[in-house]
C-alpha positions as CSV (number, residue, x, y, z in Angstrom):
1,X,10.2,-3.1,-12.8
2,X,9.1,-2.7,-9.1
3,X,7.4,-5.5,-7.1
4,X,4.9,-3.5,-5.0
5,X,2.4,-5.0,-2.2
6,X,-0.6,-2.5,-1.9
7,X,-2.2,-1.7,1.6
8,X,-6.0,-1.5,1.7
9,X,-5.3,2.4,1.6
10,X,-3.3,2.6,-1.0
11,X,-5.3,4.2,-3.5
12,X,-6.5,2.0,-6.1
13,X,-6.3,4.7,-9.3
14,X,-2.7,4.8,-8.4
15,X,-1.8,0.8,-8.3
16,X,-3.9,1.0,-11.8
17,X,-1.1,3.7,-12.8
18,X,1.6,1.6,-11.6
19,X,0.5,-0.8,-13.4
20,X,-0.2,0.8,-17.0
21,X,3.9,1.7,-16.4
22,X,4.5,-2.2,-16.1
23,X,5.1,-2.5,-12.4
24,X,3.8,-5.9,-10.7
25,X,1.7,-4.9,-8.1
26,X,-0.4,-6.7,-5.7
27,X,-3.2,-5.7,-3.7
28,X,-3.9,-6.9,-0.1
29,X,-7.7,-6.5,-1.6
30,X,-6.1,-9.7,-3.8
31,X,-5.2,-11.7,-1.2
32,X,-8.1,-11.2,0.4
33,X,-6.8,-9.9,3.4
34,X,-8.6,-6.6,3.5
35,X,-10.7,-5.4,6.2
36,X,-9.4,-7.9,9.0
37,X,-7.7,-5.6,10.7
38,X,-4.4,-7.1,10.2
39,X,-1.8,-6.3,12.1
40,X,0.7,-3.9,10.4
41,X,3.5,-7.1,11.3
42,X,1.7,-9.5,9.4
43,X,1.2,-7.2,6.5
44,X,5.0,-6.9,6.0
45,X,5.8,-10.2,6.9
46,X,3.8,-11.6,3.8
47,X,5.3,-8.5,1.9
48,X,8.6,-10.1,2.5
49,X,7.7,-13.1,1.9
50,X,6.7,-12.2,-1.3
51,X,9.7,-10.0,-2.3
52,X,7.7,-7.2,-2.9
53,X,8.0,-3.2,-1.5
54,X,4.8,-2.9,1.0
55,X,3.1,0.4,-0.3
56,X,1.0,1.9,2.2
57,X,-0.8,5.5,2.4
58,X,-1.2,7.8,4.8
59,X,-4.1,10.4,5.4
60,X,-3.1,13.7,4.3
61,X,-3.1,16.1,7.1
62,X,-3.5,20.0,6.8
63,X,-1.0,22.0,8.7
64,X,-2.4,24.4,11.6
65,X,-1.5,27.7,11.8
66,X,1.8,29.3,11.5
67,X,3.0,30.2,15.3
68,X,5.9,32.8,15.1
């Protein structure tokens, strides 16, 4: 199974479901790193480190309006 690293805004219901599938996944919550604003360099430095995938999530955006 996947070795995941978890960004703070990764959402958490989804590293639960990762988890209930078996994957070994580690929040930055965990390592107490959260809410330092660390920079995104550091983040997957320790990811590497680690030998884990860094899983991050982005905000969703909506798309404007169609131009034709």
């Amino acid at each position: 199974m996947a070795r995941l690293y978890a960004n703070e805004n990764f959402p958490l219901p989804t590293v639960d479901e990762l988890r209930q599938l078996g994957h070994d996944v580690l929040t930055i919550q965990e390592t107490g790193k959260a809410d330092r604003s660390t920079p995104d360099e550091e983040v997957l430095a320790f990811s590497n480190a680690e030998t884990r995938i860094l899983s991050k999530s982005y905000p969703q955006r909506t798309a404007g309006p169609i131009r034709t």
